[in-house]
OpenMM code with the backbone's topology and positions (N, CA, C; nanometers):
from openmm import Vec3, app, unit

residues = "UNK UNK UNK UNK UNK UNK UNK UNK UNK UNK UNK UNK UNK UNK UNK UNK UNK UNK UNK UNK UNK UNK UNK UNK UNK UNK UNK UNK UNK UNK UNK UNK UNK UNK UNK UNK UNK UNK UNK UNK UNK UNK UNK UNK UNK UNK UNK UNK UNK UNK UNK UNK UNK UNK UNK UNK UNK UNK UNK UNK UNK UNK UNK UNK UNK UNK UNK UNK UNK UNK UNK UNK UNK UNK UNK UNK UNK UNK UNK UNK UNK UNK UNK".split()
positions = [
    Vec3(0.0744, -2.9373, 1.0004),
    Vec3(0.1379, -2.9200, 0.8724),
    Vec3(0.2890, -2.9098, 0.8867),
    Vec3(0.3457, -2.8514, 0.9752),
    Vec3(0.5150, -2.8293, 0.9703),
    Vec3(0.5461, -3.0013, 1.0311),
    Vec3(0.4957, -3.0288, 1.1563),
    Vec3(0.5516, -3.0979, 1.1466),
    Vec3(0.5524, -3.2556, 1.0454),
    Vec3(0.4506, -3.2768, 0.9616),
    Vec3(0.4371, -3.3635, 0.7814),
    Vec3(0.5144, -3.2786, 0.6952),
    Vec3(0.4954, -3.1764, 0.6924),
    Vec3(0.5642, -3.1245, 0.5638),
    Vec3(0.6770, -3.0819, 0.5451),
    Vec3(0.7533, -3.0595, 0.6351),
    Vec3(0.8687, -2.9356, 0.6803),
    Vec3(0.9820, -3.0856, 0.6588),
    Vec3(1.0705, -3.0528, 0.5841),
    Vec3(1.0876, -2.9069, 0.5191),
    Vec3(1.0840, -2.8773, 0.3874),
    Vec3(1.0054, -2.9669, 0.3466),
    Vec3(0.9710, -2.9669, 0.1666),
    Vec3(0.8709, -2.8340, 0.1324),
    Vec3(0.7634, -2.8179, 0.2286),
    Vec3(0.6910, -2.7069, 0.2620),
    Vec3(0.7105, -2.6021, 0.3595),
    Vec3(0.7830, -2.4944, 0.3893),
    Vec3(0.7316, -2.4131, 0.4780),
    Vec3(0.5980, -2.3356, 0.5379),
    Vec3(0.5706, -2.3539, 0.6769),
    Vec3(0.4604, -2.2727, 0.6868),
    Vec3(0.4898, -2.1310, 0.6999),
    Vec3(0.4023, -2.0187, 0.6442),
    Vec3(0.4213, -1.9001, 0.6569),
    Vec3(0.3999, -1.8553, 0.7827),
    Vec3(0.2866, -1.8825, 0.8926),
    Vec3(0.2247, -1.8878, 1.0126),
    Vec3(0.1465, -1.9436, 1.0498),
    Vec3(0.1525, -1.9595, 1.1994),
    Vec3(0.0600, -2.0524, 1.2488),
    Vec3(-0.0259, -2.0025, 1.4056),
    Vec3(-0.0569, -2.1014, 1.4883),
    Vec3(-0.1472, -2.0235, 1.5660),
    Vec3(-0.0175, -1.9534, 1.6942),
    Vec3(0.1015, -1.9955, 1.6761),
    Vec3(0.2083, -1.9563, 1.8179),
    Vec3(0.2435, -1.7804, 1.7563),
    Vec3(0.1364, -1.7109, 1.8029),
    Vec3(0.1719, -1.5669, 1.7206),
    Vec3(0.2581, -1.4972, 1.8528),
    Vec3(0.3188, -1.5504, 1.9413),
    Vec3(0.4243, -1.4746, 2.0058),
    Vec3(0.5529, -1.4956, 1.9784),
    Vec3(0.5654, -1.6195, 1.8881),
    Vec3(0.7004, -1.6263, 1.8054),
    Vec3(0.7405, -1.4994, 1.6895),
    Vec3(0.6296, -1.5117, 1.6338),
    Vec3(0.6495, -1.4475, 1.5441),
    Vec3(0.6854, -1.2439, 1.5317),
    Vec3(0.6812, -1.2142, 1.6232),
    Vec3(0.6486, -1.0666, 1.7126),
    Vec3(0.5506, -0.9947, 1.6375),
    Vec3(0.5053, -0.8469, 1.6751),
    Vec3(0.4284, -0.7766, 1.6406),
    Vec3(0.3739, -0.7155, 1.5030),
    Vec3(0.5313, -0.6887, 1.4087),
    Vec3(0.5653, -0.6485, 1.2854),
    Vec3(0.4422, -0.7359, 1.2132),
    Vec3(0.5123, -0.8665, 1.1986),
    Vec3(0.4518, -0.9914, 1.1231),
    Vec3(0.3768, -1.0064, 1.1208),
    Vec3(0.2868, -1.0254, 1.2521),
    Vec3(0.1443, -1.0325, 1.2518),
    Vec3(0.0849, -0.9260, 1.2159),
    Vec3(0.0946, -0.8213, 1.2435),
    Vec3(0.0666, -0.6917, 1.1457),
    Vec3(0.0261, -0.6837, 1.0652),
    Vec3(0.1706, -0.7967, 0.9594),
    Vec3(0.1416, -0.7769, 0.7782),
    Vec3(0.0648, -0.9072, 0.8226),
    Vec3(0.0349, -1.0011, 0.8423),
    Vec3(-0.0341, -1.1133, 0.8463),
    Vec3(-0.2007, -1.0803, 0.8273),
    Vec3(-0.2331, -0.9873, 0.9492),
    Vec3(-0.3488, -0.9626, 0.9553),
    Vec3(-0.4072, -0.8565, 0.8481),
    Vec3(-0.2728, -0.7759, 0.8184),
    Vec3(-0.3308, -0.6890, 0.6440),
    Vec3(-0.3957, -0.7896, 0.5551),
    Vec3(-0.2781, -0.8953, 0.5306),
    Vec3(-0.2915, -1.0034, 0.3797),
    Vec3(-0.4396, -1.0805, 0.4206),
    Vec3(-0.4396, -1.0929, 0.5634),
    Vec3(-0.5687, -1.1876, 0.5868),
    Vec3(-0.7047, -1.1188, 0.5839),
    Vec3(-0.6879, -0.9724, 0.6040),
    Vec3(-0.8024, -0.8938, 0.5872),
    Vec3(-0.8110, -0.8781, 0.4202),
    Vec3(-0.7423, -0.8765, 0.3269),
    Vec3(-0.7847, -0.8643, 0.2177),
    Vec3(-0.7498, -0.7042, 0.1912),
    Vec3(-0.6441, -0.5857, 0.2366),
    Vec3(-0.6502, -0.5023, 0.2390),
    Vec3(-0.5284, -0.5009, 0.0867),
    Vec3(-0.5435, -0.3681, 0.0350),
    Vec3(-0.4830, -0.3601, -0.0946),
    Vec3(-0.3366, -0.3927, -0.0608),
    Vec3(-0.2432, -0.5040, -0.1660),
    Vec3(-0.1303, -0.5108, -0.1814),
    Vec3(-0.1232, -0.7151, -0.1000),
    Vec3(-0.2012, -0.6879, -0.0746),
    Vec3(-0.1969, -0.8548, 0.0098),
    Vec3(-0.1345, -0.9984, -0.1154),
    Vec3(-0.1696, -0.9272, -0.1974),
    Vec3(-0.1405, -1.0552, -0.3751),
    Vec3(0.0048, -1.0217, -0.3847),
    Vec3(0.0975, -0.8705, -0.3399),
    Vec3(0.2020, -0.8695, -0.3679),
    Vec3(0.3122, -0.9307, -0.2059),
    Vec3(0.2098, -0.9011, -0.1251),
    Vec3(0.3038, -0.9698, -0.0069),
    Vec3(0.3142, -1.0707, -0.0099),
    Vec3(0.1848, -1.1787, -0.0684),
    Vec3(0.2322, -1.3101, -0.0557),
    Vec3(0.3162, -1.3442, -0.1638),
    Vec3(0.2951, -1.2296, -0.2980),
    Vec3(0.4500, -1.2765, -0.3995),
    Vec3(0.5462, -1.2733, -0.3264),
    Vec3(0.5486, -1.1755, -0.2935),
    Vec3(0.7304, -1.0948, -0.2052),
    Vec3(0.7429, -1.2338, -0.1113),
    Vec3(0.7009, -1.2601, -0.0503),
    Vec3(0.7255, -1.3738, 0.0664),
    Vec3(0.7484, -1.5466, 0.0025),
    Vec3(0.6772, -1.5350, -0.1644),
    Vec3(0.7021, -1.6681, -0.1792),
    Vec3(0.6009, -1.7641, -0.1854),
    Vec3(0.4774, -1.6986, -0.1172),
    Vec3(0.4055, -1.7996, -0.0865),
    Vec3(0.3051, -1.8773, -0.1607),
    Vec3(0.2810, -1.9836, -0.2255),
    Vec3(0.2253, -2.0532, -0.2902),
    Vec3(0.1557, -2.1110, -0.2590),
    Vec3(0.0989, -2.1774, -0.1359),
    Vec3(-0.0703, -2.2517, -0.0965),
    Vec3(-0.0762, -2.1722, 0.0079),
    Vec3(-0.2195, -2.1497, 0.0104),
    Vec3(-0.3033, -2.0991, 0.0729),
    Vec3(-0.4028, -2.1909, 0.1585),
    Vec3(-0.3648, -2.1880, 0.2887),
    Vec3(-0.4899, -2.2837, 0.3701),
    Vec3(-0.5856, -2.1964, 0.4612),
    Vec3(-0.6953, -2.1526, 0.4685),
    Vec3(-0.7684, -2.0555, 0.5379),
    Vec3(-0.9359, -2.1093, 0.5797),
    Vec3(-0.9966, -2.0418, 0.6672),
    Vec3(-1.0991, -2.0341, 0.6399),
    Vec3(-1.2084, -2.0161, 0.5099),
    Vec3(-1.2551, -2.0606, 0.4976),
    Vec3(-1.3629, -2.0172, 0.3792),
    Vec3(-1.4498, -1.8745, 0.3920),
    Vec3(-1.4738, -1.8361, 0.4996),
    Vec3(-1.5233, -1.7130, 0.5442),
    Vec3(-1.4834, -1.6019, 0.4817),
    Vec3(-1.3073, -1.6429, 0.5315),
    Vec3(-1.2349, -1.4716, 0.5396),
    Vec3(-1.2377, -1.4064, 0.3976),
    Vec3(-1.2241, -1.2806, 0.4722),
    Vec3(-1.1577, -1.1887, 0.3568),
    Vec3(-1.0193, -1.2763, 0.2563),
    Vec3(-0.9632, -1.2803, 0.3431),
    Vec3(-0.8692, -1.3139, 0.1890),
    Vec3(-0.9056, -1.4294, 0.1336),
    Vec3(-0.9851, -1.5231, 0.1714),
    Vec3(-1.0094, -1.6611, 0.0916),
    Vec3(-1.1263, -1.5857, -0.0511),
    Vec3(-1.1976, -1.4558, 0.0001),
    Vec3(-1.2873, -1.3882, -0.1104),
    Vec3(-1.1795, -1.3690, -0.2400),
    Vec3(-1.0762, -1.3061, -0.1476),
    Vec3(-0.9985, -1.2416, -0.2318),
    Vec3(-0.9160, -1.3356, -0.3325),
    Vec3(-0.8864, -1.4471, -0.2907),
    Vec3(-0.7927, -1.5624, -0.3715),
    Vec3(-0.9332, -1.6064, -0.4598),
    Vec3(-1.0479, -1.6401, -0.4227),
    Vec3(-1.1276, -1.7002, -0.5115),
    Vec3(-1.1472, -1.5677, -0.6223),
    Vec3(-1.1187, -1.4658, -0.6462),
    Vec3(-1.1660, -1.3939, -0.7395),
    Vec3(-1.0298, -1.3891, -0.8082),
    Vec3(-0.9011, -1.3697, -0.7689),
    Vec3(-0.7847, -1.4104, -0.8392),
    Vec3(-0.7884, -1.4719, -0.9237),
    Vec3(-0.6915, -1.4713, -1.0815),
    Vec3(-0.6521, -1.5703, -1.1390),
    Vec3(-0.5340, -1.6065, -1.1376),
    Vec3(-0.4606, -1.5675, -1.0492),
    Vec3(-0.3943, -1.6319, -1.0201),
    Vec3(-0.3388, -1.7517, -0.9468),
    Vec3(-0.4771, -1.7374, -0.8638),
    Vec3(-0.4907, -1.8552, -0.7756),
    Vec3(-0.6216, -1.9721, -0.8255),
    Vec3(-0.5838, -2.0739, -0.7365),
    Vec3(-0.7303, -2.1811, -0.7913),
    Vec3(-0.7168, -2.2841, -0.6556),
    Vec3(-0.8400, -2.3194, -0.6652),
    Vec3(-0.8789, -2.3481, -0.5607),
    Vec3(-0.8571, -2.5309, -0.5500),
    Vec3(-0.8004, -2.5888, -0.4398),
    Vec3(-0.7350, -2.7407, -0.4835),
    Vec3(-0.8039, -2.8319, -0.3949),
    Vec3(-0.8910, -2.7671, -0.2971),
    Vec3(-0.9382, -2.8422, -0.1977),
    Vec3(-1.0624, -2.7701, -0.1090),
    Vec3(-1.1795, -2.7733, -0.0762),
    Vec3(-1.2203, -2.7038, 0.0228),
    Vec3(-1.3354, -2.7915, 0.0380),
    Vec3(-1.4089, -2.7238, 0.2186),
    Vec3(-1.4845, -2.8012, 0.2958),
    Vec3(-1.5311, -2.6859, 0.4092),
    Vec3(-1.6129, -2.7184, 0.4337),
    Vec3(-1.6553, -2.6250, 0.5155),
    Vec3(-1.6019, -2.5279, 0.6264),
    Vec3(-1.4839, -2.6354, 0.6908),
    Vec3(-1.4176, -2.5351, 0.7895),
    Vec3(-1.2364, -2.5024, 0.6959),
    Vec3(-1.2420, -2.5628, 0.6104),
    Vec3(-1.1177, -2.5159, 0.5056),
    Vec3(-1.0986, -2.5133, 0.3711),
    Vec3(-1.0184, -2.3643, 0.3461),
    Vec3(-1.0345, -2.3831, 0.1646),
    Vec3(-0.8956, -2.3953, 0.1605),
    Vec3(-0.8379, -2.4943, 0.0388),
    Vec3(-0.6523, -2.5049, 0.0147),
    Vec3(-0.6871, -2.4548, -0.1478),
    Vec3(-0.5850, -2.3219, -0.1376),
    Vec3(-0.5402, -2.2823, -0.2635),
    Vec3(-0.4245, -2.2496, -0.3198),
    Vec3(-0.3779, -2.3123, -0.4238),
    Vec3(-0.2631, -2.2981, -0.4826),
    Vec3(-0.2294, -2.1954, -0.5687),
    Vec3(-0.1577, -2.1309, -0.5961),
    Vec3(-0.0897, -2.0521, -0.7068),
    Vec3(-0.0541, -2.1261, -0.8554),
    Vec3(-0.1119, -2.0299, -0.9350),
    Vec3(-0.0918, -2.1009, -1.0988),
    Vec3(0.0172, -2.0742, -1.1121),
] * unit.nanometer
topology = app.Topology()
chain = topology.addChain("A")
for resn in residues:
    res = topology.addResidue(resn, chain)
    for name in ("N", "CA", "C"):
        topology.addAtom(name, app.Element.getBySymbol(name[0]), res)
């Protein structure tokens, strides 16, 4: 994805989690667990599509949102956008 999309799209993260240091992944793994406030970090940060597993916690959590909707998914990925 960064390197097709960038720089019309930023990625928020990706799998090189030693770039990113400890802090980040931190809040990464809050928003991805689905733990309370995760809808306001990804406001605060900006972030508008969502590419994840279908499994996780937060893909539960975006499908029950209305703020979000769902633009693409398949078994090993769901893409969701922000209304």
């Amino acid at each position: 994805m960064i390197w097709r999309l960038y720089p019309e799209c930023r990625v928020y993260i990706d799998g090189r989690a030693d770039i990113y240091g400890d802090p980040f992944i931190n809040e990464y793994l809050r928003i991805e667990g689905g733990e309370p406030g995760w809808d306001a970090s990804l406001s605060l940060d900006g972030v508008q599509i969502v590419l994840i597993e279908p499994g996780s916690s937060l893909a539960k959590d975006l499908r029950q949102s209305q703020d979000w909707e769902i633009a693409f998914s398949d078994e090993q990925s769901i893409l969701f956008v922000h209304r």
